[in-house]
C-alpha positions in Angstrom: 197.7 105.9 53.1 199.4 103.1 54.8 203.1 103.2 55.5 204.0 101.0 52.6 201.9 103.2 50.5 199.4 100.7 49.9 196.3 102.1 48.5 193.0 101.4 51.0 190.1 101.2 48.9 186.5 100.6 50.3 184.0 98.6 48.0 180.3 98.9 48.8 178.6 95.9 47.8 175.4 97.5 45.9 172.6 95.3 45.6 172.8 92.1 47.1 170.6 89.9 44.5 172.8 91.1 41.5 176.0 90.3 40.2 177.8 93.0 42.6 179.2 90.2 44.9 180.1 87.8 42.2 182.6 90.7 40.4 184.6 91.9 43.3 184.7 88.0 45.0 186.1 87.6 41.4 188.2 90.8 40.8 189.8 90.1 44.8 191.0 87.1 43.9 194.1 88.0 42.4 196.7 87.5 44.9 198.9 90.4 43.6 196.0 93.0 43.9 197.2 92.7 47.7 200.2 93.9 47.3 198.8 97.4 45.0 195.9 98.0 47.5 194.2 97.2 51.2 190.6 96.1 50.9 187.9 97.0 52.9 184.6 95.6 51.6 180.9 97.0 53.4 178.9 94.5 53.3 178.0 90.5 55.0 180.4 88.0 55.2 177.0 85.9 55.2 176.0 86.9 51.6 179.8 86.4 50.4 180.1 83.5 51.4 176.4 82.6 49.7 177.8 83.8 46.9 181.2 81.8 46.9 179.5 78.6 47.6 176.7 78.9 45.4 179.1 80.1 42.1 182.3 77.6 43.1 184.4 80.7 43.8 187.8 80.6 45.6 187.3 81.4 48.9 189.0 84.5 50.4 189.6 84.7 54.0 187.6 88.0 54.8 188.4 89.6 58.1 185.9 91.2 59.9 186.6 94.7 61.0 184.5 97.4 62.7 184.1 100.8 61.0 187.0 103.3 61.5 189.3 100.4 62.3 192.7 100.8 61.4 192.4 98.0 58.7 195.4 95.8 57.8 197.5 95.5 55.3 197.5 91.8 53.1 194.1 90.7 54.3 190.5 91.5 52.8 189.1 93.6 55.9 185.3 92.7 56.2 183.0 95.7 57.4 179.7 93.7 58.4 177.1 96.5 58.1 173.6 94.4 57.7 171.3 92.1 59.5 172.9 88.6 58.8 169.7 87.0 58.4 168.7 89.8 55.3 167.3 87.1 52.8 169.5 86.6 49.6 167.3 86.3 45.7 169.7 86.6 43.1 167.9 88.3 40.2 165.2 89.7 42.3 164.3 93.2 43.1 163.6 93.9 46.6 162.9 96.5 49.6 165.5 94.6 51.5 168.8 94.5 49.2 167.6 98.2 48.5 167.9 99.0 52.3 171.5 96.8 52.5 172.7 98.7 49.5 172.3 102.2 51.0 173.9 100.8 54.3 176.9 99.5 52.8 177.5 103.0 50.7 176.3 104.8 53.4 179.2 103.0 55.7 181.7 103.1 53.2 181.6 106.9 52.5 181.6 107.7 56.1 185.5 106.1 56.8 186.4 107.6 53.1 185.3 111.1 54.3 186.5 110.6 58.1 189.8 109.3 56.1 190.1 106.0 57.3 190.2 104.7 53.2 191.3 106.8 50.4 188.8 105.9 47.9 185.8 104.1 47.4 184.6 101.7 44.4 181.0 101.1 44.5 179.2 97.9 43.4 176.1 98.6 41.0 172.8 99.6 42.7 169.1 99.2 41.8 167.9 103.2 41.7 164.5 101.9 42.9 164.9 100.0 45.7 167.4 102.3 47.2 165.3 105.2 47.5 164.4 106.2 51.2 164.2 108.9 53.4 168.3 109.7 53.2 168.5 108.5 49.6 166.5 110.4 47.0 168.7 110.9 44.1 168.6 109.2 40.4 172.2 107.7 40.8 175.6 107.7 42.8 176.7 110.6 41.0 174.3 112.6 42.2 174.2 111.5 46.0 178.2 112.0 46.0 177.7 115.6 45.2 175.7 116.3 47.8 178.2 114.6 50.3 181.1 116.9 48.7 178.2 119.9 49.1 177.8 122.9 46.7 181.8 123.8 46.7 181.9 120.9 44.3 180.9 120.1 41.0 180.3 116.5 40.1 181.1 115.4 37.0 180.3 111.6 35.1 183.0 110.1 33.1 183.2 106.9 31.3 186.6 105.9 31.0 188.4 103.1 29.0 191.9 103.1 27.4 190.9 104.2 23.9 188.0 106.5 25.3 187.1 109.4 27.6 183.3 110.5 27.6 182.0 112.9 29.8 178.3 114.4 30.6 176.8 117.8 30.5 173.5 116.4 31.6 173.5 112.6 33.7 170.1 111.1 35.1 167.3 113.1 34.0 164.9 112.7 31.2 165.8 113.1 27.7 162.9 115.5 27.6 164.2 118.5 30.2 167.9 118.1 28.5 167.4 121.1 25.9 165.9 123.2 28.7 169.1 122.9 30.8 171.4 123.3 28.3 173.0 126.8 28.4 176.1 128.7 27.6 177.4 128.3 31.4 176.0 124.6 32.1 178.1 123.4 28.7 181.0 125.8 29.7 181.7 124.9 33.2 180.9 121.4 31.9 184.7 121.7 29.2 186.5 123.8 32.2 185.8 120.7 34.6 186.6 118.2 32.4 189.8 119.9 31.2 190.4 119.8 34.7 189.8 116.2 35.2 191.3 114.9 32.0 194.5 117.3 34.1 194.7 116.1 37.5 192.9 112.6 37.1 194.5 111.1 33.8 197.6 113.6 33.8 197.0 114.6 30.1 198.9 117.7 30.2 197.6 119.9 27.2 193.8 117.9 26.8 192.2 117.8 23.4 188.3 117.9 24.0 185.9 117.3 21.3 182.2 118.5 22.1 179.2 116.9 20.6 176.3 118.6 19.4 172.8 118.4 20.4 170.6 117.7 17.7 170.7 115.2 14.7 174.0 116.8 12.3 174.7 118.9 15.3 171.4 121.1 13.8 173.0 121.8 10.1 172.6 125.0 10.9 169.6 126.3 12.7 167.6 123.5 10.6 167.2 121.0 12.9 167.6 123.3 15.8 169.5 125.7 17.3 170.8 124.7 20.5 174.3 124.6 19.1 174.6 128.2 17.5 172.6 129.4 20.2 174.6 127.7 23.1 176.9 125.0 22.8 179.2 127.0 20.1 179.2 129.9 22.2 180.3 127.5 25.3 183.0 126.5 23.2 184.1 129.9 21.9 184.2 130.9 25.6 186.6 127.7 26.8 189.1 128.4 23.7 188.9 131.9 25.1 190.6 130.4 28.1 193.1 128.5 26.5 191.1 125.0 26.8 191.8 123.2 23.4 188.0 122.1 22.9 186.6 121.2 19.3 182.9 121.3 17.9 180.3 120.9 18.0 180.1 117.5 16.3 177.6 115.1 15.0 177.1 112.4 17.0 176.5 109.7 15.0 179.4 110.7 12.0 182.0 111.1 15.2 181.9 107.9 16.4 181.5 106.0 13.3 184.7 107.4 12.0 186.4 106.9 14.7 187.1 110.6 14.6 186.7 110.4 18.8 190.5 108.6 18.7 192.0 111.9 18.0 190.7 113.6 21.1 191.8 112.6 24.7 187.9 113.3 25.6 184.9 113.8 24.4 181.6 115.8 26.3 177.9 115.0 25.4 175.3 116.7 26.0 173.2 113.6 27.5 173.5 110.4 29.2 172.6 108.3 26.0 174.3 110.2 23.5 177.7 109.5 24.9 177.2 105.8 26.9 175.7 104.5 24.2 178.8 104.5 21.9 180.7 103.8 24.8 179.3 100.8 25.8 179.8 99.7 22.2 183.5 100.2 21.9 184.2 99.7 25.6 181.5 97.4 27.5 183.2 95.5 30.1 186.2 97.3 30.0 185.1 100.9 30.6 184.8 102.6 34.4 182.7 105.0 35.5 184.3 107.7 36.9 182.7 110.6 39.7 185.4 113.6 39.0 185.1 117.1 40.8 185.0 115.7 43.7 187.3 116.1 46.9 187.1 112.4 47.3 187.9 109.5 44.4 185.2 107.2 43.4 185.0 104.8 40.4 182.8 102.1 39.6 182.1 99.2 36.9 180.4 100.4 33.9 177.5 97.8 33.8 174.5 97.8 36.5 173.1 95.4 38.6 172.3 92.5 35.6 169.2 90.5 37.8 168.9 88.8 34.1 172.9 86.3 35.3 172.8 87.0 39.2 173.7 84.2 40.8 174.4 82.3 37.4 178.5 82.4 37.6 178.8 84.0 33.9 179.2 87.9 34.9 182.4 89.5 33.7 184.4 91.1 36.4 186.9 92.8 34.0 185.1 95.5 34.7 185.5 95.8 38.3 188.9 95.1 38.5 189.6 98.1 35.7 187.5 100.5 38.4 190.4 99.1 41.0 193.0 99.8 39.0 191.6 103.6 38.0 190.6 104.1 41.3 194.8 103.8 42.1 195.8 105.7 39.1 193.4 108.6 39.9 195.4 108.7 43.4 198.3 108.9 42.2 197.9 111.0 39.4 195.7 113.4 41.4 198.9 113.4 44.4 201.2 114.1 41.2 199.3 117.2 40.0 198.8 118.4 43.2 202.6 118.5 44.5 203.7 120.1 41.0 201.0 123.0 41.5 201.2 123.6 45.0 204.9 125.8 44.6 205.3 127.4 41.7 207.8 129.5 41.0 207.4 133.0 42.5 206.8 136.4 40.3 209.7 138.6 40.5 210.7 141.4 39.1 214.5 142.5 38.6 214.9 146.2 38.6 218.1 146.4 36.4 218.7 150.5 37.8 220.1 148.6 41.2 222.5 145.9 41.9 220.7 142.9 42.8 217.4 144.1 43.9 214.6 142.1 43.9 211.3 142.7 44.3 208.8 140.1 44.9 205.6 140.8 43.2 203.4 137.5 44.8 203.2 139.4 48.2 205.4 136.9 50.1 208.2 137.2 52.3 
């Protein structure tokens, strides 16, 4: 972080014919953001300033940078990382703002890892056009954990003030979900996101309900039996270790009673089953969250929306809520880690001889 403990964030720009540029030219433009973080956007100055002019923006005086800079404090540091004369289509799908999309993130996550930012807050991407020869994953979530590599577990979590939902299963078809549901997916799956709901969102004693699979969470073995079979099992195993996690619960009944309001999170099983009701509740106020991770990375909750690009209409709440968690994460992760990193030693006073101590930890 920067002496003044300013924040540096790095924003890819996803894809450039959506409404990527149009939130965070919109989000940015709150003077008093500068003072909570340092920008550095990966991206074209070009296509900003398309996208300014064309939408009637206010204009933000974007300084241009070269990766692994030092960047500056009270400016919006520029990273160009395309061709300037990549063709702009708002609302069009092509090979093009696929390629510029992977270039930015691909930028972006180099400074994070090399340090030179201390997060990163990525635009949304088309998962077609990005796929190359380096990218060949269904979503960021999955590409990030293969940066971290296999001492890391990623996990997805939609976030909003009134809700926490996080996934067992992400981008894969709602046809191999029941196969890779077992006792150990759904367990790691609470231990990580008592662990996040921890260190990320500093709830210190997390209360996590956890859906069911099938339709009335299988009444039983009549509609299934993933639950007794697995997920209750995965749940007997977390209480087991002292993680306060509830269920398994219908889906449907749960949110429509509002029942989720009495848990700090809740864990589907799939991607639908929990972003679907939080979309409802939440949609344009909700983040998307990549926990597990050695690095901090949040995102808007919405995708690239070709349907308004270049139209002026597209919400940027949003994107300036993934800003704000992106700093709270930080901070909160910082918090947790300087509270856990001393605790008090294990000692044992042997009470047949005047003040004797004998430390049990090992230590000196």
């Amino acid at each position: 972080m920067s002496d003044n403990n300013k924040i540096k964030i790095a924003f890819s720009h996803g894809d450039i014919n959506g409404i990527g540029y149009e939130v965070l030219l919109k989000a940015l433009e709150d003077p008093q953001l500068l003072d909570l973080i340092t920008p550095v956007i990966y991206g074209s100055g070009r296509v900003a300033g398309f996208y300014r002019k064309c939408l009637d923006l206010p204009a933000l005086q974007l300084v241009t940078r070269n990766a692994g800079d030092q960047f500056e404090d009270n400016i919006y540091n520029l990273v160009n990382v395309v061709d300037e004369d990549l063709k702009i289509e708002p609302g069009q799908e092509t090979q093009a703002a696929g390629q510029a999309s992977l270039a930015s993130l691909e930028a972006a996550m180099t400074d994070l890892k090399n340090g030179n930012v201390d997060a990163i807050v990525t635009a949304p991407i088309n998962k077609h056009n990005i796929q190359s020869a380096t990218f060949h994953f269904p979503g960021h979530t999955e590409y990030l954990q293969a940066i971290a590599g296999n001492d890391y577990k990623a996990l997805m979590i939609l976030a909003c003030e009134r809700l926490r939902v996080a996934l067992v299963t992400t981008h894969i078809p709602v046809a191999k979900v029941a196969q890779l549901l077992t006792v150990d997916s759904v367990f790691e799956k609470i231990e990580q996101f008592n662990s996040a709901l921890r260190r990320d969102f500093g709830v210190v004693r997390p209360r996590i309900a956890v859906l069911g699979l099938n339709p009335h969470a299988g009444d039983e073995g009549v509609i299934g039996n993933e639950e007794k079979e697995v997920i209750i099992p995965a749940i007997e195993r977390a209480r087991e270790k002292k993680i306060e996690a509830y269920g398994p619960y219908a889906a449907d009944g749960f949110f429509g009673s509002g029942a989720y309001k009495h848990f700090d999170g809740v864990l589907a099983m799939y991607h639908d089953q929990g972003l679907i009701p939080f979309k409802t509740i939440a949609m344009g106020q909700g983040v998307n969250i990549t926990s597990g991770l050695p690095f901090v990375r949040t995102s808007p909750d919405h995708g690239t929306a070709y349907d308004i690009a270049g139209k002026g209409v597209a919400d940027a709440g949003s994107m300036r809520q993934a800003i704000y968690a992106a700093c709270d994460i930080i901070r909160n992760r910082r918090r947790f880690d300087e509270m856990t990193a001393n605790p008090l030693r294990k000692q044992y006073f042997d009470k047949s001889k005047d003040n004797v101590v004998l430390d049990l930890t090992g230590d000196s």
